[in-house]
N, C-alpha and C positions, 0 to 999 in steps of 0.2 A: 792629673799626675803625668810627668813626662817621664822616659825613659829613650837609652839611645843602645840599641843592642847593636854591639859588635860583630866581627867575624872568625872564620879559624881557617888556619892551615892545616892539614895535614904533613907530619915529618915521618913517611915511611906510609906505606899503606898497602898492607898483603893481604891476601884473600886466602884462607887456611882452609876453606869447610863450606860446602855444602849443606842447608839445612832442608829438613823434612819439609816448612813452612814455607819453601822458595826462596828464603834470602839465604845471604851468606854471611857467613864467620870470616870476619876481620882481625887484624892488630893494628894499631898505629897508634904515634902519638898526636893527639890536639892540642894546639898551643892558639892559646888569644890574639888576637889583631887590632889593635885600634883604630879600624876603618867601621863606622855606625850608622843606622839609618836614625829615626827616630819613630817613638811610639808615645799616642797621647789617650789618655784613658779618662775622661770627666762623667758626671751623673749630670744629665741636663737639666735646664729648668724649664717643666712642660708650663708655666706660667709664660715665658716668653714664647711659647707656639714651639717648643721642640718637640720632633717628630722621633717613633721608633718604629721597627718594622715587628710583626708578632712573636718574634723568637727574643724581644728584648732586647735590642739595641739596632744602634746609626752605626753605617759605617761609612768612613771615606777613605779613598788614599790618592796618595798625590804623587808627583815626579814618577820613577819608569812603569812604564804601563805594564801591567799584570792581567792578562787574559784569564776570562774567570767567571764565577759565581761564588760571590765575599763568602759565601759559606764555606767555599772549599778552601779557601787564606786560613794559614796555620795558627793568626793572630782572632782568626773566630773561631776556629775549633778548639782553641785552648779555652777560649771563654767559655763555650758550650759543654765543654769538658767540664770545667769547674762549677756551671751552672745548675749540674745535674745534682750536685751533692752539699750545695750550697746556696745560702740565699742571697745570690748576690741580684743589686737594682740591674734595670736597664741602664745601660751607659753608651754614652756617645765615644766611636773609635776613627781616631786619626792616624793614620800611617803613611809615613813619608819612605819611600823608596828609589834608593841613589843606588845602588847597585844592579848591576847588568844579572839577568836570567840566567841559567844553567852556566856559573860561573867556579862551582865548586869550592866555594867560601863559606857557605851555610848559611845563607841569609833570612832565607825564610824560614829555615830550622831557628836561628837564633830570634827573630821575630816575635815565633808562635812561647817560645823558652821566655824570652821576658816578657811575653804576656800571663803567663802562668806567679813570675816573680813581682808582677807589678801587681797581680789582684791578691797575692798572698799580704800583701802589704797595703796595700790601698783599703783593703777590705778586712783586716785582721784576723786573715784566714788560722795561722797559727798551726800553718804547713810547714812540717820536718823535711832537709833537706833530704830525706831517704824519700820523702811521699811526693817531693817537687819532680825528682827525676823516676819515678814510678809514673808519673801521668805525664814527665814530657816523652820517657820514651812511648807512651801508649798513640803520641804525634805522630813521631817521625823518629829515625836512626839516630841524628847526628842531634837532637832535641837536649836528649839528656845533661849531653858536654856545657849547655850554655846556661843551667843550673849552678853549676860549678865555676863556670868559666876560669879556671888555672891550667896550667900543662898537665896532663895527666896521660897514664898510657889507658889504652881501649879495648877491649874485646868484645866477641858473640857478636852484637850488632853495633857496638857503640854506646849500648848504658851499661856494660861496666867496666867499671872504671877506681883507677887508684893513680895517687900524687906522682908524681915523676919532676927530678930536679933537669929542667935545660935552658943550661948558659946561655942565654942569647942578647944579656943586656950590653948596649952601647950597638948592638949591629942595626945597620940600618935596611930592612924592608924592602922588593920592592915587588908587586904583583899588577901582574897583566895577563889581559883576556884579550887576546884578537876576536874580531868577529866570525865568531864561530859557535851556534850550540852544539854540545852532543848530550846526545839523549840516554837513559841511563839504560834503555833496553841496547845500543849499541855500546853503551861502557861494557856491559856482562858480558856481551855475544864474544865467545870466545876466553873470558878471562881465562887464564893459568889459576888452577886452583889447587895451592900444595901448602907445608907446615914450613913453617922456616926453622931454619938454622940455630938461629939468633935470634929473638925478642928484640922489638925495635926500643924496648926501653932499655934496653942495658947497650947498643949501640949509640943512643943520644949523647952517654957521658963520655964519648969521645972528641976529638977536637974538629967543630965543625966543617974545618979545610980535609975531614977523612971521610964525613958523609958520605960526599959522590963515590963514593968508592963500597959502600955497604949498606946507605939507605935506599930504596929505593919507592916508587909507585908503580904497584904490577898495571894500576891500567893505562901505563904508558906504552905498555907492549902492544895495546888493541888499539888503541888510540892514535897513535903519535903516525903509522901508517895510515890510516884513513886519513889524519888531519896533520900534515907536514907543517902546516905554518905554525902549529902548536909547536912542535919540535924544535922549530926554529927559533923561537922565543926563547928558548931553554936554551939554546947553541947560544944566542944574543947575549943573555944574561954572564954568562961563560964567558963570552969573550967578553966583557965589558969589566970582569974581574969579580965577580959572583964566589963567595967561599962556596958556595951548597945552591942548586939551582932545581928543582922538581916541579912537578906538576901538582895542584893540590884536590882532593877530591877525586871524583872522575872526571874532571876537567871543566870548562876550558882554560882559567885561567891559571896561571906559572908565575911562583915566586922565585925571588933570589934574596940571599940572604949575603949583604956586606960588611965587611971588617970596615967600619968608617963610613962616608961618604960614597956614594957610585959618583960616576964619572956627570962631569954637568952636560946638560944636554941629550943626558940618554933618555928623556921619554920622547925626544924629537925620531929616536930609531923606531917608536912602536908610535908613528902617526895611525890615526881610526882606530887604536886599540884601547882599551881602558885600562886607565895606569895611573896608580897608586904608591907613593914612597912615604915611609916613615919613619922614624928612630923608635925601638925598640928601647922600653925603658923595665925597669924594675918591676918582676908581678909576684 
């Protein structure tokens, strides 16, 4: 069974709260991306010589390289997560990886999330979508969102969550990542951490040419100093005629968001950067 998990943006993203546990209380809204890697999940046939390792299952992955021990890949912890309470066979796992590392798109969040959606199915687990996003947030923060995967607004850490309407069909997309990681222990160092004003969910329903003006990414504030060319990707977009232009995640890469078409030839301004355009259709 193949599956092709997506990515998200972040539209707004504050840090409200401090918790007892070391993370932080967030709001933001997540909205879907159709940029996807793919995921392949088969039961081998140990008749033809296939091999597993003693935890019950192969893994491979392929395209950008992932420094590691497959155990610690979010697409085996989900397995092993669901292995514990269920009889699922050994299976042979394929992952194709086309997205750049600490990119702040959620990749390996949405990954480990549709491997929780493809064993509920593959296997006729006859998991409720409240008990899907109970073990994806027990992954990772942003896990939960890609259970659901619709716009939704966010709090606590990211699994909870409720529907949010935002217009954004017919604009077209565009995100980039210059070559740059940041690490999420330099995302934190420093954040501003206060209650907002305003819920970023009742800011969405305004016209997205008012965003820059009211949404924003506090970890641009920590960020965007250490790492200027980030910034500048954000100024590019702006000038290139960008209605809404933010950093998504804790970075590094920078969406914009256009009424229509961008200008042709603007992924020639972000040469060595990774850059992705799309048309934004109906979810």
């Amino acid at each position: 069974m193949i599956v092709f998990p997506n990515v998200k943006i972040n539209i707004g993203l504050n840090i409200v709260g401090k918790r007892p546990d070391g993370y932080h209380n967030l709001e933001t809204v997540f909205y879907p991306v159709p940029m996807t890697e793919a995921l392949e999940v088969v039961v081998p046939d140990y008749s033809l010589g296939a091999s597993a390792d003693a935890c019950g299952y192969s893994f491979s992955q392929y395209g950008e390289h992932v420094a590691g021990d497959p155990a610690s890949n979010l697409v085996i912890k989900a397995l092993c997560l669901l292995k514990k309470d269920f009889d699922i066979p050994t299976v042979s796992v394929s992952l194709l990886k086309k997205l750049p590392m600490g990119a702040g798109l959620g990749g390996g969040s949405s990954d480990g999330a549709f491997m929780l959606l493809l064993l509920n199915q593959m296997f006729n687990l006859n998991l409720s979508q409240e008990q899907l996003v109970a073990y994806a947030a027990k992954l990772g923060a942003d896990c939960a969102f890609f259970t659901v995967n619709k716009p939704v607004y966010a709090t606590s850490i990211g699994e909870i969550m409720e529907p949010v309407e935002v217009a954004l069909d017919g604009f077209t997309i565009v995100i980039v990542k210059p070559n740059v990681f940041v690490s999420t222990k330099e995302a934190f160092s420093g954040i501003p951490v206060k209650p907002t004003a305003t819920p970023v969910r009742d800011l969405v329903s305004r016209p997205v040419e008012e965003w820059r003006d009211c949404i924003f990414n506090d970890f641009e504030q920590t960020i965007f100093p250490l790492h200027p060319e980030i910034a500048s990707v954000k100024a590019e977009l702006y000038k290139a005629g960008a209605a809404y232009a933010a950093m998504t995640g804790s970075g590094a890469s920078v969406f914009g968001l256009f009424r229509g078409e961008p200008p042709l030839g603007l992924d020639k301004k972000f040469d060595g950067c990774f850059f992705f355009q799309s048309k934004l259709k109906p979810i």
